[in-house]
N, C-alpha and C positions, 0 to 999 in steps of 0.2 A: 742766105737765109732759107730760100727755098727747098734748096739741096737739103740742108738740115733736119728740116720738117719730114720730105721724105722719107730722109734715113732713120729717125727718130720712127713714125710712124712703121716703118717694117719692123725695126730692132723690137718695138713693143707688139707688133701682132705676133714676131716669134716668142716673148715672152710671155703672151696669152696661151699658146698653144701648148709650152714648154709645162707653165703653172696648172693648163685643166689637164692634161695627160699626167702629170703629179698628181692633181689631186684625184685625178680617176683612180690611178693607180693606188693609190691608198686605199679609198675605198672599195673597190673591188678585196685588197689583204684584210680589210675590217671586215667584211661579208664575208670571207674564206675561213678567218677566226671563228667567228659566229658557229660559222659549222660544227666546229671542233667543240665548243664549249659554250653551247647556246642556252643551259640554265644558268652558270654564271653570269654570263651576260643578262640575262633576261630578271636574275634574282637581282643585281646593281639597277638594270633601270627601275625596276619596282620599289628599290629603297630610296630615290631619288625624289626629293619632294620639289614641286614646283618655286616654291621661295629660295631653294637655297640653291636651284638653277639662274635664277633670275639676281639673285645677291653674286653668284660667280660671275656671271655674264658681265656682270655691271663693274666688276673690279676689276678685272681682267680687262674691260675696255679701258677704263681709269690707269692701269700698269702701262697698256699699248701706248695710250697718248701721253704718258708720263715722258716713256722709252723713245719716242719721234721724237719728242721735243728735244729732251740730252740728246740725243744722237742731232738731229738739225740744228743746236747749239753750236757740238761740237765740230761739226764739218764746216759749220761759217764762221768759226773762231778761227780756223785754218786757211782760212779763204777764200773756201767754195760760197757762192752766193746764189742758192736754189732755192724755188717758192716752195713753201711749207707745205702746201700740198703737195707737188711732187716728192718730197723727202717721204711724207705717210707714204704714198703707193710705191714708191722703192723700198721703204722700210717692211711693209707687209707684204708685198712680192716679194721680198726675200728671208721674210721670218719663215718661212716654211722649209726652206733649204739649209736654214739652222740647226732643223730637225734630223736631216741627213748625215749621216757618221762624218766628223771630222769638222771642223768650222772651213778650210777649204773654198767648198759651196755656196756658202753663206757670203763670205767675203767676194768672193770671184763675182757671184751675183753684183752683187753692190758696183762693183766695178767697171762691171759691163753697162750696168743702168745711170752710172752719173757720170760714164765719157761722154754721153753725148749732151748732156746737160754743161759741159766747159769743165767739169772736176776731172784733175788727175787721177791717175794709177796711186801715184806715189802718196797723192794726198788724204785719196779714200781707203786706201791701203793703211797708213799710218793710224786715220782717226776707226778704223777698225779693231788695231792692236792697240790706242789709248783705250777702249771702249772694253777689252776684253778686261785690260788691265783694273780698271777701275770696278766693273764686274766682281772680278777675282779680290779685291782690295774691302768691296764691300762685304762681300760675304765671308770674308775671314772676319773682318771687324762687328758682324753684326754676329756672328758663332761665338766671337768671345764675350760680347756683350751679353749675352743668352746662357752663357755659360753655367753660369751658377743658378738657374733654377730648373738645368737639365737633370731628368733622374735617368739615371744608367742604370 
């Protein structure tokens, strides 16, 4: 058990350091944008009204804990058996890497973060590809539903 804890505590302070040098990283290419096109930028933040900051804010958190939830569903339907909190901070320490070309990153994340939680390769791998699938299944079905009151 002890070992465990150790190892668990380095594997997450390299993934501290991995996620702020990411998101350093980004923000320093948002600042370097900025330069290039700083009245666009600057014309969007000024049409930006406070309410409709705070109405995204609020849904988009509502979407996140929607997203843990199916997703910590679906890895302990498989049976991984992790505390709901640790499913959130793997799930958004790895929503970022989602962002990065390729799912790849995103997945491999995940992987590395619930070996040492007792989950498989195999089985975080799998509820990875249910979870793209289902993704992909909704949004064809909710594009056809929507269909007929798209104007082209």
């Amino acid at each position: 058990m002890r070992d465990r804890l150790l190892n668990r505590t380095g594997s997450s302070r390299k993934w501290q350091f991995v996620s702020g040098a990411i998101t350093l990283a980004l923000m320093a290419y948002f600042i370097w944008m900025l330069q290039y096109d700083q009245f666009a930028a600057l014309q969007a933040l000024a049409r930006l009204e406070p309410a409709t900051f705070v109405i995204t804010f609020a849904l988009y958190s509502v979407a996140i804990l929607a997203a843990v939830l199916t997703w910590g569903l679906l890895l302990n339907a498989l049976g991984a058996q992790v505390d709901w909190r640790r499913h959130f901070q793997i799930y958004c320490m790895t929503l970022l890497a989602r962002r990065l070309p390729g799912r790849l990153w995103h997945i491999a994340g995940r992987v590395v973060l619930y070996e040492p939680e007792g989950v498989s390769k195999v089985t975080t791998s799998l509820a990875s590809v249910v979870e793209l699938a289902v993704t992909l299944l909704s949004g064809v079905l909710l594009s056809l539903a929507l269909w007929p009151f798209m104007q082209v």
